[in-house]
C-alpha positions as CSV (number, residue, x, y, z in Angstrom):
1,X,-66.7,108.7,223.4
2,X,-63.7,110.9,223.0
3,X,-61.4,111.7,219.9
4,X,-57.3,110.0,221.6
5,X,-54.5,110.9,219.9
6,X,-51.7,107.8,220.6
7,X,-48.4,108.7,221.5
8,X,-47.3,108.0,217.8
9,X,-49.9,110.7,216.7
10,X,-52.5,108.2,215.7
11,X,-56.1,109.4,216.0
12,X,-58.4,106.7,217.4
13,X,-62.1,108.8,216.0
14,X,-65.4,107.4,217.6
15,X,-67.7,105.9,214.7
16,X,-71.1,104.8,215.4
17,X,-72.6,102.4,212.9
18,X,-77.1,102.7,212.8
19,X,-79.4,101.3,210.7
20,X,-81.6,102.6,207.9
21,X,-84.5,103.4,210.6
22,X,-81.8,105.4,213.1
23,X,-81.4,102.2,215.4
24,X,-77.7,101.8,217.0
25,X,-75.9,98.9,215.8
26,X,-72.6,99.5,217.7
27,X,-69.6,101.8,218.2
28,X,-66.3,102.0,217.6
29,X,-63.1,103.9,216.9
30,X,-61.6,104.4,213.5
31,X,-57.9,105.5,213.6
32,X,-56.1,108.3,211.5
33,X,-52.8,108.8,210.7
34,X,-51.3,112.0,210.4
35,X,-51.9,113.0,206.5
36,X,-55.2,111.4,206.7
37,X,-57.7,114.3,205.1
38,X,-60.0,114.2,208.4
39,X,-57.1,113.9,210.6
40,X,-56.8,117.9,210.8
41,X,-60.3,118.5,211.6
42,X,-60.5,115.9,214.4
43,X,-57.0,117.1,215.9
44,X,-57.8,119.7,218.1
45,X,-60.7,117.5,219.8
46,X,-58.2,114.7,220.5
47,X,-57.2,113.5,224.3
48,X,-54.2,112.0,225.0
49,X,-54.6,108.8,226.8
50,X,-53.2,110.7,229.8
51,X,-55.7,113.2,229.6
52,X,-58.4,110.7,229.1
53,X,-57.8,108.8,231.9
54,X,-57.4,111.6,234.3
55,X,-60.8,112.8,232.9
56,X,-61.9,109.3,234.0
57,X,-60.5,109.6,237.5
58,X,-61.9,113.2,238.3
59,X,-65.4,112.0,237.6
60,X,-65.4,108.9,239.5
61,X,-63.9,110.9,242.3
62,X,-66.5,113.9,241.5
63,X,-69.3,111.2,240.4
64,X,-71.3,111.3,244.1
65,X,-71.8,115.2,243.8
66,X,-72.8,114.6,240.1
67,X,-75.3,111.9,241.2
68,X,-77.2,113.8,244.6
69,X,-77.7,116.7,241.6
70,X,-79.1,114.1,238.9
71,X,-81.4,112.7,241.7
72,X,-82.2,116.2,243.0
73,X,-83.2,117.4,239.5
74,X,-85.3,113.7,239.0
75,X,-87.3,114.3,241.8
76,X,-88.2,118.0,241.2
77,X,-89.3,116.5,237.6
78,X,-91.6,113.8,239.4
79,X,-93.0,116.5,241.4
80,X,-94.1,118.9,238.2
């Protein structure tokens, strides 16, 4: 999950909520506002949702490279 700043400068901040023995319960995004106390220290993490999706589109382009390596590395694992 990625910090992404909206165009009205709104942070939307990934939260993950577990439970007392560490087990996920879910995740979602919590949004700043500009003069929020966190929203300085999350601001230079932030994507715009530009950026974001063009992240998205480079790895499903790049995503069949990605996988032959993953696969690659799997099997010299099952080999050891």
């Amino acid at each position: 999950m990625y910090v992404i700043r909206l165009a009205d400068g709104t942070l939307r901040v990934p939260q993950s909520l577990t439970s007392e023995d560490g087990r996920l319960i879910g995740n979602a995004y919590l949004e700043l506002e500009p003069g929020h106390p966190d929203y300085a220290r999350w601001l230079p993490e932030a994507l715009t949702e530009e950026e974001l999706a063009e992240r998205q589109r480079r790895w499903q382009a790049e995503n069949d490279d990605l996988e032959r390596e993953f696969l690659a590395f799997k099997a010299d694992q099952d080999e050891a």
